[in-house]
C-alpha positions as CSV (number, residue, x, y, z in Angstrom):
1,X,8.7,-7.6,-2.9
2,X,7.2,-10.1,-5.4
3,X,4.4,-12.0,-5.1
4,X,3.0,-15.1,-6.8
5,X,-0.6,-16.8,-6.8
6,X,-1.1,-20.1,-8.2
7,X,-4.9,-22.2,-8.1
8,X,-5.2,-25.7,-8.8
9,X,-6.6,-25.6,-12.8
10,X,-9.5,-26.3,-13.4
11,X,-10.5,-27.5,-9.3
12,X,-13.9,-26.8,-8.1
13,X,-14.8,-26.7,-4.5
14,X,-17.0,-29.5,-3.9
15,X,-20.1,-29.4,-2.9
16,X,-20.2,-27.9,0.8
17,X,-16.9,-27.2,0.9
18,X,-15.0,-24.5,1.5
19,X,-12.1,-23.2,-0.5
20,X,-8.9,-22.9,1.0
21,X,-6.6,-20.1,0.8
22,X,-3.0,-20.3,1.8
23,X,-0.1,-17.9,1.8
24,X,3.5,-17.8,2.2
25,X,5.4,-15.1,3.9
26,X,8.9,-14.4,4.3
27,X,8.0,-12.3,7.1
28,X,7.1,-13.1,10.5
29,X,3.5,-12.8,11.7
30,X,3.7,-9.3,13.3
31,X,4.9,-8.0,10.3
32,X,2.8,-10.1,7.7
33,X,-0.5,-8.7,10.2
34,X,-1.3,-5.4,8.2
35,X,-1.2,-7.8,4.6
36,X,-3.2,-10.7,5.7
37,X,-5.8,-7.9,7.7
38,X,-5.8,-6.0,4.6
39,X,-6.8,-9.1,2.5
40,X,-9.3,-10.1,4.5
41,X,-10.5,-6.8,4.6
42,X,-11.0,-6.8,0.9
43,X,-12.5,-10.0,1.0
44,X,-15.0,-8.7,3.2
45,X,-15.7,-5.9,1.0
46,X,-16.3,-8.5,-1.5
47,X,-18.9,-10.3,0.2
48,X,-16.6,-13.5,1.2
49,X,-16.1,-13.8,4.8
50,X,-13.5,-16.0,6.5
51,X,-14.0,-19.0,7.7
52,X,-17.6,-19.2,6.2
53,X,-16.9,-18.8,2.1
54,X,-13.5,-19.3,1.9
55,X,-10.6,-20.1,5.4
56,X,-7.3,-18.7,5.5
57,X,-4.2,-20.1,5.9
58,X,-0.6,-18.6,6.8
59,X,2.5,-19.8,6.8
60,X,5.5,-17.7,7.7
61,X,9.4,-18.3,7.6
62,X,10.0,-16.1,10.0
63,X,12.5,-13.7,7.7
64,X,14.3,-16.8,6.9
65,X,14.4,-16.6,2.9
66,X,16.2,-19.9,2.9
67,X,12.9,-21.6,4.4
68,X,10.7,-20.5,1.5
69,X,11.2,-23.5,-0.8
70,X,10.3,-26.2,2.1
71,X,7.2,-24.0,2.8
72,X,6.4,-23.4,-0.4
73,X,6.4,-27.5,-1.2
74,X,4.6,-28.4,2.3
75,X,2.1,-25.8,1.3
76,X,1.5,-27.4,-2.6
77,X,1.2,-31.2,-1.0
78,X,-1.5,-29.8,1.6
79,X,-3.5,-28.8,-1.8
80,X,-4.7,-25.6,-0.9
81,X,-7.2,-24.0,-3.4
82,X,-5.4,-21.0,-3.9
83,X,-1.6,-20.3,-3.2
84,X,-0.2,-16.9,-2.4
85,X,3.3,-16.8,-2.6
C-alpha cells in the first residue's frame, strides 16, 4: 500500500480557524477504522485533538480503485489543508 500527503504551500490557517485534514481511502470505512483511529490516536499523543486543533475528514471508495481519481480531485477543489492520499 502506498500513501501520499500533499499541503497547500505555503497556506496558513487563519486566524481562528481550524486546519483541515482530509484522507482518501481505497478501502471502505470498516476496514479504514484501525488507520484513521490509529491517526488520531497519534494526534492525541501529540497534543492536537480532533475537532478542536485540527477536524478530520474521510473519504472512502469503497474498494473501488477506479473511484480514486474522482475523489482525489473532489477532495483538492474542497481545499483541505492537508491531503492524505
Amino acid at each position: 500500500m502506498g500513501a501520499a500527503c500533499a499541503s497547500r504551500a505555503g497556506a496558513q490557517p487563519t486566524e481562528g480557524s481550524i486546519p483541515r485534514i482530509l484522507f482518501v481511502s481505497v478501502r471502505g470505512a470498516a476496514d479504514a477504522r484501525p488507520f484513521i483511529d490509529s491517526f488520531v490516536n497519534g494526534m492525541r499523543q501529540l497534543g492536537q485533538v480532533e475537532n478542536v486543533t485540527y477536524r478530520l475528514g474521510v473519504r472512502y471508495a469503497d474498494r473501488e480503485p477506479a473511484r480514486l481519481p474522482s475523489l482525489i480531485v473532489e477532495s483538492v477543489a474542497s481545499r483541505p489543508d492537508i491531503l492524505v492520499v
